[in-house]
N, C-alpha and C positions, 0 to 999 in steps of 0.2 A: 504494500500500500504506500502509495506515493504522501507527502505532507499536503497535495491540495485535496484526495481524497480524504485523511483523516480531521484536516480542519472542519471539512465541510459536513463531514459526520459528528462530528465534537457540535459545530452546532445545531443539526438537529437535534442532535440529543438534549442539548439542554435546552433548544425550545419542548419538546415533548415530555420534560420534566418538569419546564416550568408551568407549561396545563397541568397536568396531574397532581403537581405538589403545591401548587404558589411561586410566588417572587423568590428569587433564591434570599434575600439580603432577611426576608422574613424567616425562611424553613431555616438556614442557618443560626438566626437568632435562638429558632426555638431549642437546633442541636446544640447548640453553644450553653444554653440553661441547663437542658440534661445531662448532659457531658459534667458542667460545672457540679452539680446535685450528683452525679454517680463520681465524681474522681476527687469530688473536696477539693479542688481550686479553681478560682477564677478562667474562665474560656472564654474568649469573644467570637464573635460571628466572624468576624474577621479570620478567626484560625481556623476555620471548621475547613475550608476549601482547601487549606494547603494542608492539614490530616490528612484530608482523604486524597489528596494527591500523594501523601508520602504513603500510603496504603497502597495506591499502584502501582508505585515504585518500588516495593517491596515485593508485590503479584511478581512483576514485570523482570526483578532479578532474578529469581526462582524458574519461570517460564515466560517467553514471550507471547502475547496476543497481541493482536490488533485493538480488541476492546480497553486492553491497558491504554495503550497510547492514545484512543480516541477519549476516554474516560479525562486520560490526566492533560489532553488538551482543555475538554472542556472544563476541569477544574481552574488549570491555568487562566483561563477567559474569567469567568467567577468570582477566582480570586483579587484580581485586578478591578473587578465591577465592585467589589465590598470592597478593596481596601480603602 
């Protein structure tokens, strides 16, 4: 997969998440609260996108997909929209 296929799938995806789930800047606020309430410290919304990008980076060491790299694009995108 070439980098203008998987951008261009990075954002479908997160338009197709953002019907189903809401505004990212909101769903992250809300994992940023539970996060903070299950691990006893502060989280912001802010860090939830680059968690879960280091979570595909992790996938992505172990074995390669394509859905790692479209994932942790669109986290990248996300990240950058919260910070």
């Amino acid at each position: 997969m070439n980098r203008t296929e998987t951008l261009h799938l990075a954002t479908q995806a997160v338009a197709d998440r953002e019907k189903r789930y809401g505004m990212p800047a909101d769903h992250f606020a809300k994992v940023a609260m539970l996060w903070g309430e299950a691990f006893g410290w502060s989280v912001q919304p802010q860090h939830v996108p680059l968690a879960l990008a280091l979570l595909k980076i992790a996938r992505e060491v172990n074995a390669h997909g394509d859905d790692n790299m479209i994932d942790l694009a669109g986290y990248a995108a996300l990240a950058g929209e919260v910070a």
